[in-house]
C-alpha positions in Angstrom: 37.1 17.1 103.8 37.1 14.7 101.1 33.3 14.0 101.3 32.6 17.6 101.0 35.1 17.6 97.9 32.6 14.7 96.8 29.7 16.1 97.7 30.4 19.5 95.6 31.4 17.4 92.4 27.9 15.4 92.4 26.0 18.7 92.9 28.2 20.3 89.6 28.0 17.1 88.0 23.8 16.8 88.8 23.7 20.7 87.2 25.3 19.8 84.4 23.5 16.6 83.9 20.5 18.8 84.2 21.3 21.5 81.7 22.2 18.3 79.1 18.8 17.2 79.7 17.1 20.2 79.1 19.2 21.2 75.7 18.8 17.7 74.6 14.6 18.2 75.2 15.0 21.5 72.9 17.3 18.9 70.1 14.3 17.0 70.2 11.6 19.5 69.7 13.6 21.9 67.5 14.4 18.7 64.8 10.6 18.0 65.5 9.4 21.1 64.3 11.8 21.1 61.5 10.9 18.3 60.3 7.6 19.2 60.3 8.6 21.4 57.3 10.7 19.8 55.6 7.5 17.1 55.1 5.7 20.2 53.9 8.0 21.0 51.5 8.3 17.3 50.7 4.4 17.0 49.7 5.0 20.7 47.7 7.8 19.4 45.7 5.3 15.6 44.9 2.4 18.0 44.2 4.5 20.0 41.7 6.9 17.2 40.1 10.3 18.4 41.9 13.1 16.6 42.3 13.4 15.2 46.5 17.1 16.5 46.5 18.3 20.1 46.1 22.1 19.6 45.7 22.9 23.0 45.1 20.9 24.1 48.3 22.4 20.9 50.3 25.8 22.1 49.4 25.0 25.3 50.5 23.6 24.8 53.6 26.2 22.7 54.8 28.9 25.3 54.4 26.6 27.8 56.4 26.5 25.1 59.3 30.0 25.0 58.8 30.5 28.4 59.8 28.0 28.2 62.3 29.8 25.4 64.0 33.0 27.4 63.9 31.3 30.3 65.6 30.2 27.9 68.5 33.1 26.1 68.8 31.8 23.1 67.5 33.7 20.7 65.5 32.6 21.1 61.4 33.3 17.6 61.1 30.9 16.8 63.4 28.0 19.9 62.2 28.7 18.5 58.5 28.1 15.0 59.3 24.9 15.4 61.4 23.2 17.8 58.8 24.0 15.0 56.1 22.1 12.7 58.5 19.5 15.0 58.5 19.2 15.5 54.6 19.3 12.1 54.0 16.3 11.4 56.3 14.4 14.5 54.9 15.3 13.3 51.0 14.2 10.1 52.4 10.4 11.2 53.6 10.6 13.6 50.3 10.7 10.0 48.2 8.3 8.6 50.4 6.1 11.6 49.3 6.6 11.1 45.4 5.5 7.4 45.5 
């Protein structure tokens, strides 16, 4: 009996392991396509002399992930603090873009 008990929490555990795997391929390819425009914009805002940063639109965005994060019952802490990541490495390649 306890082997089966075993045996049943490995397969649950190898479906969820499974399911992680594949949403963690579709974080990868989602922040690769995003940052595929956020380097276009970068090169825009270098050919047009704008600023790398947007604060106003920064600000914003991060209260809209905010709420997003609420509605999937996902810590804001944790949304707010990964989009800042993000930012910073996209104001980061926008400098790279305006020297």
């Amino acid at each position: 009996m306890t082997q089966d008990v075993t045996t049943r929490a490995a397969q649950i555990l190898a479906g969820h392991r499974e399911s992680i795997d594949r949403l963690d391929a579709i974080l990868i390819y989602t922040l690769g396509e995003r940052f595929k425009h956020t380097q276009a914009v970068g090169r825009l805002k270098a050919e047009h002399d704008l600023p790398p940063s947007d604060p106003a639109r920064e600000t914003q965005q991060i209260a809209r992930l905010e709420d997003l994060a609420l509605q999937a019952d996902l810590d804001p802490e944790f949304a707010k603090k990964f989009l800042r990541f993000v930012i910073d490495e996209v104001i980061r390649h926008h400098e790279q873009h305006q020297s």
